[in-house]
Backbone as CSV, one residue per row, in Angstrom:
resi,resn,N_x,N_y,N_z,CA_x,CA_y,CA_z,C_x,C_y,C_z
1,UNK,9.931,-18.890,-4.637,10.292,-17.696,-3.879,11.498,-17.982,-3.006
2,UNK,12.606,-16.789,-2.897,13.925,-17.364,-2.258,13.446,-17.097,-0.848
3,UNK,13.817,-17.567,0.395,13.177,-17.531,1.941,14.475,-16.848,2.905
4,UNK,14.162,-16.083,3.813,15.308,-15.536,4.221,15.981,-16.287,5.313
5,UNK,17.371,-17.047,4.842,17.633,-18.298,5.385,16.923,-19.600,5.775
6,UNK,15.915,-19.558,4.980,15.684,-20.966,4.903,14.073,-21.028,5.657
7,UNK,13.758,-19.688,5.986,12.749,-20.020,7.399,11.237,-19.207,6.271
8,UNK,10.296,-19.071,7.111,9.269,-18.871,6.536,8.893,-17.480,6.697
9,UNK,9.081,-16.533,5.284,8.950,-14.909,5.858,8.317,-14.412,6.294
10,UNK,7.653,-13.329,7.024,6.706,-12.788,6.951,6.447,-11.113,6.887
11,UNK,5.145,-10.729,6.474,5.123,-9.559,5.947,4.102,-9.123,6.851
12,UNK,3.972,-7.818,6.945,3.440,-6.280,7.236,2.702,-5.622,6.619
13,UNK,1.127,-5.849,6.889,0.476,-5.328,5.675,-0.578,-3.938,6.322
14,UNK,-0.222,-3.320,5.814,-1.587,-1.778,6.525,-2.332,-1.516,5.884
15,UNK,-4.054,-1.078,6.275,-4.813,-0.972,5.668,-5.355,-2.886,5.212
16,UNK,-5.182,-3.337,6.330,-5.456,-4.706,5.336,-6.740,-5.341,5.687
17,UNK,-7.808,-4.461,5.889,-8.854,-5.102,6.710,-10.091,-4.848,5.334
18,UNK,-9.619,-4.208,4.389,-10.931,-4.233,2.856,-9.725,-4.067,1.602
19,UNK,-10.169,-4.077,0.364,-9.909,-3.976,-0.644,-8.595,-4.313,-1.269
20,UNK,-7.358,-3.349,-1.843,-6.331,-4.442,-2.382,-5.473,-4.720,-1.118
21,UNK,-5.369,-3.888,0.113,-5.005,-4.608,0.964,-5.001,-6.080,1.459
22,UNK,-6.387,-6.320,1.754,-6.956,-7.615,1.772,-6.419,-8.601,0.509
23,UNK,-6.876,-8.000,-0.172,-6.222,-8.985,-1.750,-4.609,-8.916,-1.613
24,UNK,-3.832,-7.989,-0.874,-2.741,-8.755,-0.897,-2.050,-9.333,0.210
25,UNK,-3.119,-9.425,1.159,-2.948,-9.968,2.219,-3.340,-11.896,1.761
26,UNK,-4.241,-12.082,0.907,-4.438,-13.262,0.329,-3.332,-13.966,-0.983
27,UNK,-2.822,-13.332,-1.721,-1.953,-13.228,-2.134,-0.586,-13.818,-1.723
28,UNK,-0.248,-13.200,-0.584,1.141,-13.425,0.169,0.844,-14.276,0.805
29,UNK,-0.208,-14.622,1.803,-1.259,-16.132,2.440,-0.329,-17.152,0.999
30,UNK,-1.133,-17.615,0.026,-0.867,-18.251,-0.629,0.380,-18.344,-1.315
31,UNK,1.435,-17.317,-1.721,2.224,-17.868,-1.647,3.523,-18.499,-0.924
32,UNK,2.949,-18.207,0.927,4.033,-19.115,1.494,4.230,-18.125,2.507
33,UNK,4.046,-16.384,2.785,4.225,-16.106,3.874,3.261,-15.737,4.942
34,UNK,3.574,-15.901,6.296,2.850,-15.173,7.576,2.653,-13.855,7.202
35,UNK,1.849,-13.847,7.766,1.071,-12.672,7.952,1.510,-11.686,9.456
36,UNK,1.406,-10.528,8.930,0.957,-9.267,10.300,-0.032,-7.973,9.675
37,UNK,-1.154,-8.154,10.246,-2.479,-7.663,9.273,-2.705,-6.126,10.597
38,UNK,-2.625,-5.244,9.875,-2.874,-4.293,10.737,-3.955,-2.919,9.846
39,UNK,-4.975,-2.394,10.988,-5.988,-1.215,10.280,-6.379,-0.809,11.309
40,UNK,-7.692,-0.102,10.943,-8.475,1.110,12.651,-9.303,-0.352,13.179
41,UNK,-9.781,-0.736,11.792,-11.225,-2.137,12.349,-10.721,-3.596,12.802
42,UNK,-10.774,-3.630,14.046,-10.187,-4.863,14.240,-11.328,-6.167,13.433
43,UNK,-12.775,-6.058,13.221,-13.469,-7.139,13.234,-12.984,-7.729,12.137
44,UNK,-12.985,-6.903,11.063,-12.517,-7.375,9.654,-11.409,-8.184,9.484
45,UNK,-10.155,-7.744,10.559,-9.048,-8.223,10.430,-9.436,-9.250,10.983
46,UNK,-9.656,-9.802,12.074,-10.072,-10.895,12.703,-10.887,-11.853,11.797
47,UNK,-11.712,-11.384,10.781,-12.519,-12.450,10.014,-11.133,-12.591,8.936
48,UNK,-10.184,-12.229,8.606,-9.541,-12.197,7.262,-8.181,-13.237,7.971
49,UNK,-8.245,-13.124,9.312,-6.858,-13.954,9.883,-7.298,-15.445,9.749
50,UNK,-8.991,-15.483,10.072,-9.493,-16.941,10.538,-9.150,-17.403,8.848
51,UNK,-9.572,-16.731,7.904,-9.562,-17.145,6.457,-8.277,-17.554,5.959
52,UNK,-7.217,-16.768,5.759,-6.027,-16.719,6.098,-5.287,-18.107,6.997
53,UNK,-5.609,-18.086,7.916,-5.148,-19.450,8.916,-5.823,-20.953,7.791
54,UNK,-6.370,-20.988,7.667,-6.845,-21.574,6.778,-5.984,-22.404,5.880
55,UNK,-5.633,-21.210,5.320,-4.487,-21.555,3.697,-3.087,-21.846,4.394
56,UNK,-2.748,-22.112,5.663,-2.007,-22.574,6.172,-0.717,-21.572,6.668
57,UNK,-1.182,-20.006,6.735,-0.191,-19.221,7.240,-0.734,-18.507,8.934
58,UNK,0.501,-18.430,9.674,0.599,-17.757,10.756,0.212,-16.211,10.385
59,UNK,-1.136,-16.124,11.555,-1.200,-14.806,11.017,-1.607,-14.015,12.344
60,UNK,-1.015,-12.417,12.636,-0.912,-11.960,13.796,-1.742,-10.604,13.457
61,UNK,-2.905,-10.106,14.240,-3.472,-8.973,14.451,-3.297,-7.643,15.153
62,UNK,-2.599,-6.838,14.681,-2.283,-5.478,15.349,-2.751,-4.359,14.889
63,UNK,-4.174,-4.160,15.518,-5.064,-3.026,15.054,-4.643,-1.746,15.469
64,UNK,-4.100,-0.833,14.549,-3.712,0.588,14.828,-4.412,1.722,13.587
65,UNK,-4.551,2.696,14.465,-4.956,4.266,13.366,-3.769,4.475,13.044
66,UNK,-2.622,4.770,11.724,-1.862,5.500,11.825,-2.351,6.886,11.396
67,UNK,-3.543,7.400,11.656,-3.302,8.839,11.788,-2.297,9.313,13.637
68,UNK,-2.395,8.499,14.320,-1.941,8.701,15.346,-0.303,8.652,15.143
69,UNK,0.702,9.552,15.556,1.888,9.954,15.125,2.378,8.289,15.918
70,UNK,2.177,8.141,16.982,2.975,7.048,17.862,2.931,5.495,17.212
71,UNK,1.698,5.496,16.172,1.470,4.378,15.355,2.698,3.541,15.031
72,UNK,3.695,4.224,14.103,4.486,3.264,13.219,5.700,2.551,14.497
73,UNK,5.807,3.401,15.846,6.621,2.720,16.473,6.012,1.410,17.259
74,UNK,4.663,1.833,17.844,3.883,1.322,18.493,4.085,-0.880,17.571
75,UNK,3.782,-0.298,16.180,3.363,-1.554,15.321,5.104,-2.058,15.527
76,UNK,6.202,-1.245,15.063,7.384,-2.234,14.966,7.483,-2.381,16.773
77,UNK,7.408,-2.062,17.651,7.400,-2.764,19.390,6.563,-3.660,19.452
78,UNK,5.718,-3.972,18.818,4.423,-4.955,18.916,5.033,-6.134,18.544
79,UNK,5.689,-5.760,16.992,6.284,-6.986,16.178,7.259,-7.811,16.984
80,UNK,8.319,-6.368,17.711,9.766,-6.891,18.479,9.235,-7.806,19.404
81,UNK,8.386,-7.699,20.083,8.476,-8.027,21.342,7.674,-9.462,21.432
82,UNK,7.177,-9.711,20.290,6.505,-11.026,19.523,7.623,-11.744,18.924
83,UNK,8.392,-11.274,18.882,9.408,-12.453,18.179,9.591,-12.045,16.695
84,UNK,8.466,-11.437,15.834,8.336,-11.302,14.572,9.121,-10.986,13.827
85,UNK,9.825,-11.740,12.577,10.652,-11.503,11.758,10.427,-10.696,10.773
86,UNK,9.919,-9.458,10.786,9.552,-9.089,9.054,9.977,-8.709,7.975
87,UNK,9.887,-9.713,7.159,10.218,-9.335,5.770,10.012,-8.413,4.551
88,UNK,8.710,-8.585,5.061,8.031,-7.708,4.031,6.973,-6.269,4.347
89,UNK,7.207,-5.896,3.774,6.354,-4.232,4.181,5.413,-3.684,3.025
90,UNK,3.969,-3.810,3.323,3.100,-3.291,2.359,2.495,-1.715,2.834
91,UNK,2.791,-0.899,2.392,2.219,0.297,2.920,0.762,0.775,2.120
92,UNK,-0.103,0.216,2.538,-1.586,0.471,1.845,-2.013,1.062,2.692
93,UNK,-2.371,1.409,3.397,-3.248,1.861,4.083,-3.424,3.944,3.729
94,UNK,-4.810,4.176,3.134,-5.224,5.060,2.531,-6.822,5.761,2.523
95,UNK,-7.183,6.776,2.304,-8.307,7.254,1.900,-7.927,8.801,1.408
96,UNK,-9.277,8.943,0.475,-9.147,10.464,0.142,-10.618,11.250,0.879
97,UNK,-10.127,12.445,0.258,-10.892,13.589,1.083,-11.613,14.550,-0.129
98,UNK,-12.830,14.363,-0.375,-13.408,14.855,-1.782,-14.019,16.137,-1.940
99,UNK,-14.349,16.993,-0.707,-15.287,17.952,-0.196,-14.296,19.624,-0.385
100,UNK,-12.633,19.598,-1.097,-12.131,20.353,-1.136,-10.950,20.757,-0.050
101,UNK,-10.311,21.542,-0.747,-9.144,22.266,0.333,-9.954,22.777,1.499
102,UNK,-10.764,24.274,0.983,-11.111,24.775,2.009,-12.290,24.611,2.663
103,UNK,-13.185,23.308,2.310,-14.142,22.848,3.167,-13.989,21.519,4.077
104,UNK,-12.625,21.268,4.216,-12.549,19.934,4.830,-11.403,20.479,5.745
105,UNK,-11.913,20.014,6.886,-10.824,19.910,8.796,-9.621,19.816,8.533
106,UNK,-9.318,21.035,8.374,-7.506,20.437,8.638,-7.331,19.340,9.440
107,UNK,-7.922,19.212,10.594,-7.765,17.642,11.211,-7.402,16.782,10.113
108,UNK,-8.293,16.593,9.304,-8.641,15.449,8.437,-7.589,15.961,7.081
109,UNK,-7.292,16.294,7.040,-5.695,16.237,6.159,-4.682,15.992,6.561
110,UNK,-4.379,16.765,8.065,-3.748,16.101,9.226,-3.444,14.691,8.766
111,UNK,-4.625,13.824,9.603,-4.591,12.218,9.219,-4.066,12.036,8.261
112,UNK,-4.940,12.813,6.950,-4.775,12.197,5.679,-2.680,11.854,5.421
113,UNK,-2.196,13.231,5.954,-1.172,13.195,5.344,-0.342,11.998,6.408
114,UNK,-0.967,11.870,7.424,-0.055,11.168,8.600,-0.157,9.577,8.104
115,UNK,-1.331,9.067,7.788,-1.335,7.963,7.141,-1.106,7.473,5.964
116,UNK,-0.450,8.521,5.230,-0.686,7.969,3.377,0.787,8.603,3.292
117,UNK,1.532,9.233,3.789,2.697,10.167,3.655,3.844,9.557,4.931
118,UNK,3.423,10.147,5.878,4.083,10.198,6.843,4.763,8.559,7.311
119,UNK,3.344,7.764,7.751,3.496,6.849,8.259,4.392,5.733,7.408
120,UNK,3.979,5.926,6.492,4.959,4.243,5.327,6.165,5.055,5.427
121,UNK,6.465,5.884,5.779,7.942,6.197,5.427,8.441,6.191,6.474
122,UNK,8.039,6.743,7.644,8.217,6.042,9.375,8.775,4.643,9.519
123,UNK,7.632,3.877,8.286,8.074,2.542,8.883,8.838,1.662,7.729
124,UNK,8.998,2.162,7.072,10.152,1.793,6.373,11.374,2.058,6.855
125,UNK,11.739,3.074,7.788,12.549,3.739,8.130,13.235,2.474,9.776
126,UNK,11.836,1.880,10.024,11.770,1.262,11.071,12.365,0.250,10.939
127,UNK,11.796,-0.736,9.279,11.799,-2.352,9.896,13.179,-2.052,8.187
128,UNK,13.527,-1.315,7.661,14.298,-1.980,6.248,15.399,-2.167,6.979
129,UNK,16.153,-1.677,8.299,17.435,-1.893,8.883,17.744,-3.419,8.927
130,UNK,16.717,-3.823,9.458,16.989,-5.454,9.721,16.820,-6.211,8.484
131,UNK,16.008,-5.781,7.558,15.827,-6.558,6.578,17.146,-6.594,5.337
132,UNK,18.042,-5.020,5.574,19.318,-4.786,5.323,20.432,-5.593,5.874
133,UNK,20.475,-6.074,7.258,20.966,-6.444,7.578,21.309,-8.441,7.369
134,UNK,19.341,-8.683,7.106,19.222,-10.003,6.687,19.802,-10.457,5.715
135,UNK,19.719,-9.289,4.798,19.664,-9.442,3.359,18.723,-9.618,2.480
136,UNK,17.642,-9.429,3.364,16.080,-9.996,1.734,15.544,-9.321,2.565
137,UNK,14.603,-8.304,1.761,13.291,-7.865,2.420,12.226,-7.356,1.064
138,UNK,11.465,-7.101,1.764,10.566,-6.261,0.484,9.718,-5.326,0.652
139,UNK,10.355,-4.031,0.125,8.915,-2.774,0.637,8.104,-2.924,-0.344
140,UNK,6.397,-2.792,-0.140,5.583,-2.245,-1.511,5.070,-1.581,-1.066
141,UNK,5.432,0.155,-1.803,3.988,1.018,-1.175,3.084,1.334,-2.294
142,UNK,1.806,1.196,-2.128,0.636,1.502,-2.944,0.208,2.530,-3.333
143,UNK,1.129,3.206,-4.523,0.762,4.400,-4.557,-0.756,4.707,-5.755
144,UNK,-0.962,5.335,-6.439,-1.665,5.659,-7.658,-1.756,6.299,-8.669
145,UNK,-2.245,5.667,-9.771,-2.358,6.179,-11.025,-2.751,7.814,-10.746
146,UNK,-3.465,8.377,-9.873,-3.049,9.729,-9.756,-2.047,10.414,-9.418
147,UNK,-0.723,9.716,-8.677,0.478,10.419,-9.058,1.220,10.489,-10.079
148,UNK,0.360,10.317,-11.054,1.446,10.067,-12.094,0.678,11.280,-13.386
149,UNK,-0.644,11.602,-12.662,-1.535,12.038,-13.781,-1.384,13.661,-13.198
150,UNK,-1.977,14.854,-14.086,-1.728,16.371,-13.299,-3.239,16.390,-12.194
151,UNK,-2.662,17.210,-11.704,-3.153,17.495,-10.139,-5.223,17.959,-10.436
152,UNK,-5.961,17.848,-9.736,-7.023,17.761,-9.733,-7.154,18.493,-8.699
153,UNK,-8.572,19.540,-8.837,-9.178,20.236,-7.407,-10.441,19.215,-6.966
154,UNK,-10.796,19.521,-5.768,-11.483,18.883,-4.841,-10.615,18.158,-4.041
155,UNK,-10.229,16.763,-4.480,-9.214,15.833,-3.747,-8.077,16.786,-3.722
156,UNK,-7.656,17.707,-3.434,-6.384,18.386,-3.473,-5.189,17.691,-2.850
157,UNK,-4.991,16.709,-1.613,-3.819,16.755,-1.713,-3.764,15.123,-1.836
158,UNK,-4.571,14.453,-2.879,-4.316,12.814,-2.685,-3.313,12.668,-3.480
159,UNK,-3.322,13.557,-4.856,-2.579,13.020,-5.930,-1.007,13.280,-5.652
160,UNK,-0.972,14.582,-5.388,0.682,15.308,-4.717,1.017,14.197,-3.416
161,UNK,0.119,13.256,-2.527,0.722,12.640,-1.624,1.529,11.232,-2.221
162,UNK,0.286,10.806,-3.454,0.697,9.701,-4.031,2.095,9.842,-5.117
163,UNK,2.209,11.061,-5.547,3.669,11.264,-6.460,4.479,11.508,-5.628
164,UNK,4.217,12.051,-4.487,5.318,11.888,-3.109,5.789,10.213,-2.691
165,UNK,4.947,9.703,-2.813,5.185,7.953,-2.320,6.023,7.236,-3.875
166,UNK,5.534,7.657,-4.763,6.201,6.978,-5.658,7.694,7.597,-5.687
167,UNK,8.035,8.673,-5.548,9.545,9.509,-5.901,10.502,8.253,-4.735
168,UNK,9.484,8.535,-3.611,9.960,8.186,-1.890,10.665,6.750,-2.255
169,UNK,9.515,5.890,-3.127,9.949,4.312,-3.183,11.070,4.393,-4.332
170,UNK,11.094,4.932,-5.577,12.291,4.928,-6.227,13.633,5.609,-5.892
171,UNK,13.538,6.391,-5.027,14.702,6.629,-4.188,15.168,5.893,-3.791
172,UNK,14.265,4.748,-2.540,14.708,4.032,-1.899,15.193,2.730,-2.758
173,UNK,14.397,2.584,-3.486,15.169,1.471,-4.472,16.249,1.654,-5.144
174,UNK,16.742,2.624,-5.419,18.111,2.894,-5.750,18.812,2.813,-4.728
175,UNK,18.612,3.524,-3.506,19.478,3.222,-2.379,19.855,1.904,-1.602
176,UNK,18.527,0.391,-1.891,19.044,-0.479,-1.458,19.063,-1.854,-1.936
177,UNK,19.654,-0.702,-4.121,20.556,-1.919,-4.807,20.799,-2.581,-4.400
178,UNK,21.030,-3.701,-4.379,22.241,-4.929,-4.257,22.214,-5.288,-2.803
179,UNK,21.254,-4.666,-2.068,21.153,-5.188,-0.294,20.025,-6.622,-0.401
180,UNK,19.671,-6.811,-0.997,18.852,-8.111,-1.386,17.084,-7.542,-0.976
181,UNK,17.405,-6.124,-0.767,15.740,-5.576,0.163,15.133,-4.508,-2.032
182,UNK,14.122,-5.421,-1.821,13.379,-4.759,-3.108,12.340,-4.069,-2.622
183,UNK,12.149,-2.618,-3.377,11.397,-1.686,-3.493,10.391,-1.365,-4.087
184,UNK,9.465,-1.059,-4.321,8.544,-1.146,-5.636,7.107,0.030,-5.231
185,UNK,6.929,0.980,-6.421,5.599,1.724,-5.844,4.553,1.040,-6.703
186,UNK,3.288,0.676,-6.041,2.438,-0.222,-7.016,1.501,1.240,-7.232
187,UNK,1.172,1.327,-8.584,0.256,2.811,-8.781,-1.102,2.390,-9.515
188,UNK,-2.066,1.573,-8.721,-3.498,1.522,-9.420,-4.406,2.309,-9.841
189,UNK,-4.943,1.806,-10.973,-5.940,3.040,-11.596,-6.959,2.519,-11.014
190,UNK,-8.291,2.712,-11.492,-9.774,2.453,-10.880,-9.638,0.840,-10.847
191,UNK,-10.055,0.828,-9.171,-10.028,-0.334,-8.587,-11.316,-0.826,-8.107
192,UNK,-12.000,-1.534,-8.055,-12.815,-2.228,-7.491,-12.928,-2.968,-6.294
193,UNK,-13.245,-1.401,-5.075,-13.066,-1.664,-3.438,-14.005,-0.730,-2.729
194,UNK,-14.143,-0.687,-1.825,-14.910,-0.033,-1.451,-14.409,1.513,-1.156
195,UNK,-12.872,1.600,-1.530,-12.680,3.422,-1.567,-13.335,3.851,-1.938
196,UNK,-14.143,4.074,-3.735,-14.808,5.219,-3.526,-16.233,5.350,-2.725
197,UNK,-17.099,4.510,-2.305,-17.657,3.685,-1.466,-17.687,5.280,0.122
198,UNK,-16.726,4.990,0.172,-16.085,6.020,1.832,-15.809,7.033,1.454
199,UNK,-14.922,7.428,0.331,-15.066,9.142,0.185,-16.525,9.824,-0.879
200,UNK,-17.703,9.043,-1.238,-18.493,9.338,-1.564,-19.223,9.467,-2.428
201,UNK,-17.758,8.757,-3.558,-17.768,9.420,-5.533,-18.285,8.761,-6.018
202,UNK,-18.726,6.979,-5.728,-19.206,5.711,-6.116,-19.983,6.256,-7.216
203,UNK,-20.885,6.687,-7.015,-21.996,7.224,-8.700,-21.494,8.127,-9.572
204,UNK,-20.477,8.780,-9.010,-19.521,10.124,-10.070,-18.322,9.264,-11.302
205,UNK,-18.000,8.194,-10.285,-16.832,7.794,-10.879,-17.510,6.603,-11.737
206,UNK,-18.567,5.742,-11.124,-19.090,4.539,-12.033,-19.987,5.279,-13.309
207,UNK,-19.912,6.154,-13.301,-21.037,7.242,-14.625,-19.767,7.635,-15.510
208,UNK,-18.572,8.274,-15.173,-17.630,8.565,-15.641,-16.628,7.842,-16.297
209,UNK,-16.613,6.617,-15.733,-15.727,5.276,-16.312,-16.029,4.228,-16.783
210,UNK,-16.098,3.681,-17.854,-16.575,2.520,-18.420,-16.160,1.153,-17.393
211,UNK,-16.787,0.262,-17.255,-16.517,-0.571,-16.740,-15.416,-1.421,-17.128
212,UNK,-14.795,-1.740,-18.338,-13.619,-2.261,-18.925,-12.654,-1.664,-18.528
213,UNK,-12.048,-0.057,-17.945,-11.536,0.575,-17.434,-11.181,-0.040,-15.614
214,UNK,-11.917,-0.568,-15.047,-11.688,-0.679,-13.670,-11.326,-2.302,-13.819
215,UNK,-10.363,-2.465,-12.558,-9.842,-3.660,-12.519,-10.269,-4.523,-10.917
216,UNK,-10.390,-5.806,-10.752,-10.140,-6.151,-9.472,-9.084,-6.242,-8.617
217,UNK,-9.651,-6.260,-7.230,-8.194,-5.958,-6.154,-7.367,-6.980,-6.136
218,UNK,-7.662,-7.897,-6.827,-7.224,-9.484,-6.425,-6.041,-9.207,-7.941
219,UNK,-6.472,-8.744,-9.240,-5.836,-8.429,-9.684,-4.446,-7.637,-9.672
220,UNK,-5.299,-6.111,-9.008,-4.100,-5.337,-8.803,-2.597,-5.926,-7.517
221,UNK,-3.352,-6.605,-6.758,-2.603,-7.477,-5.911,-1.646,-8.522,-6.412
222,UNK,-1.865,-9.366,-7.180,-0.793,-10.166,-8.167,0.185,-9.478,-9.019
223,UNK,-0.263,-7.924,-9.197,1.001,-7.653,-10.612,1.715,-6.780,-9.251
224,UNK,1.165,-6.386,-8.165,2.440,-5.967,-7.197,2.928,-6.762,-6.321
225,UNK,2.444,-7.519,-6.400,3.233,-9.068,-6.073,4.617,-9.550,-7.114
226,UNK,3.757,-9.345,-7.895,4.931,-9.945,-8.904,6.022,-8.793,-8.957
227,UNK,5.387,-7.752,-8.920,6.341,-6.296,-9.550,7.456,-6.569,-8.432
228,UNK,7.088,-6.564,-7.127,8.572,-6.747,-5.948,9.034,-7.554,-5.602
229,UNK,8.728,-8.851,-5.878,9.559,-9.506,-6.274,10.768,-9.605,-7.170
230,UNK,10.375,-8.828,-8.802,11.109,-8.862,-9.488,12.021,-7.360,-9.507
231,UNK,11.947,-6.969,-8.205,12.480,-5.922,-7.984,12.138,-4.359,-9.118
232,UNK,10.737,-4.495,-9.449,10.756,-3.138,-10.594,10.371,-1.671,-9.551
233,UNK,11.201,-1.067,-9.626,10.994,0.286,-8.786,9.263,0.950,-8.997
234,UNK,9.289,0.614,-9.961,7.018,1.159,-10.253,6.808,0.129,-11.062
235,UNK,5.029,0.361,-10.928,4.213,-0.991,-11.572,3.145,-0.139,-11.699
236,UNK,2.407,-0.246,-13.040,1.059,0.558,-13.295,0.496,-0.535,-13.684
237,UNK,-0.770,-1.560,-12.888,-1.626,-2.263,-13.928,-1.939,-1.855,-14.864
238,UNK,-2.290,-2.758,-15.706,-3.324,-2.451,-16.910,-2.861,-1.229,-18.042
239,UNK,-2.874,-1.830,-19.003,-2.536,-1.125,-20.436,-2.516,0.479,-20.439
240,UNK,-4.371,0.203,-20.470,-4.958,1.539,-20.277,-4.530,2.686,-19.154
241,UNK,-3.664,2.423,-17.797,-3.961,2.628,-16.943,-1.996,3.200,-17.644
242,UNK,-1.459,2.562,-18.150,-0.013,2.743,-18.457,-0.055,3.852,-19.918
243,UNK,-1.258,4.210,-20.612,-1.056,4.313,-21.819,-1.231,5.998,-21.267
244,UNK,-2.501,5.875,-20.176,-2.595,7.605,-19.553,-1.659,7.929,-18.680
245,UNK,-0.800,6.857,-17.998,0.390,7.880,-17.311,1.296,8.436,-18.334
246,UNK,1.484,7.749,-19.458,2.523,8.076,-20.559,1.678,9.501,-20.813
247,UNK,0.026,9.634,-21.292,-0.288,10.923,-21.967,0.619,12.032,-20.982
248,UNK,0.061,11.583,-19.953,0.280,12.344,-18.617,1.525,13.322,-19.228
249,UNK,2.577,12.820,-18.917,3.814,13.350,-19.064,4.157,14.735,-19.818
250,UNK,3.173,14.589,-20.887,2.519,15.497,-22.284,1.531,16.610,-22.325
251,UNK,0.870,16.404,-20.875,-0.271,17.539,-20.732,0.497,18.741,-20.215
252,UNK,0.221,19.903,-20.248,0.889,21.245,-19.760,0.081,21.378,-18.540
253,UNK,0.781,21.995,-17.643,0.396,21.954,-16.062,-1.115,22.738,-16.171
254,UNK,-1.577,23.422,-16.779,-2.566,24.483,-16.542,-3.912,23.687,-17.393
């Protein structure tokens, strides 16, 4: 891995307190950078830093909601004022909302959109200046195999947020060609985490999907590892998971 001048990078990970967060918070542990682990649950993060410290990386805890608008500045003042160099930017941090448009709190779309929309693009907006300026950085935002697939009722606005994040990251990867800062939207299909677990579907979706179909987080974490590194603007694990975004393309909206 090339190091930005010589020193030891470190990355920005949200949502990193369960699932591929975590897995790519272990991931980047092992191959060589510090850590800055940020979510709502501090305990988790705190058990994942001690683990983490471990494998021999510096690792710093900054527990934030970004449903809260003040979030993404709050986390890059936290970083500044620590000294923190960051290199790298993982924008995971996510949940969906399964109960419908018109039976679920606008509050809670609110969030939804403030943390899965709003916020990674806040803070990309925040930390890619310096990493422009370094010359090496790396955004990955985690988008999904549902932005790529047609739109679904119930979850109404997960899939339109996630084809919003993927357009967002190939934009930006065109825009910062040749600045040495790589872009990449990672788009997982059925993952093995405790998302559906929290929005409720766990028996809908394990009845509905063969088990050869779902992948681990530790998995999906290595091919977007690898994917931004090698600078690829999108990354779809898994065959299967690449063979239905292609149908995708082919279905008629209705």
């Amino acid at each position: 891995m090339s190091r930005p001048n010589g020193r030891r990078p470190a990355v920005l990970i949200t949502g990193a307190s369960a699932g591929i967060g975590a897995a790519l918070a272990r991931v980047y542990a092992a191959e060589g950078w510090d850590l800055i682990l940020t979510a709502r649950r501090e305990g988790p993060l705190q058990a994942l830093a001690a683990e983490l410290t471990g494998l021999g990386a510096t690792v710093t805890v900054l527990s934030e909601d970004l449903a809260d608008p003040d979030a993404p500045r709050r986390l890059f003042d936290a970083a500044s004022a620590r000294g923190l160099n960051v290199d790298g930017l993982v924008n995971n941090a996510g949940f969906s909302l399964t109960d419908g448009f018109l039976q679920t709190d606008p509050a809670a779309h609110a969030a939804m959109i403030r943390v899965m929309l709003t916020a990674p693009i806040e803070l990309a907006r925040l930390f890619a200046p310096r990493m422009v300026e370094n010359g090496y950085g790396r955004i990955l935002n985690v988008a999904s195999l549902a932005g790529q697939m047609p739109a679904t009722g119930g979850d109404t606005l997960y899939g339109p947020i996630k084809s919003f994040l993927i357009k967002a990251s190939q934009g930006l990867h065109l825009e910062l060609r040749g600045t040495g800062v790589h872009v990449t939207a990672l788009c997982p299909g059925y993952t093995l985490t405790e998302f559906h677990d929290a929005n409720g579907t766990r028996a809908e979706v394990s009845a509905a999907y063969p088990g050869w179909m779902w992948q681990t987080a530790d998995h999906v974490a290595r091919v977007g590892y690898a994917a931004v590194e090698a600078n690829r603007p999108k990354v779809t694990p898994g065959v299967m998971n690449n063979i239905l975004a292609g149908l995708a393309k082919h279905l008629p909206d209705r």
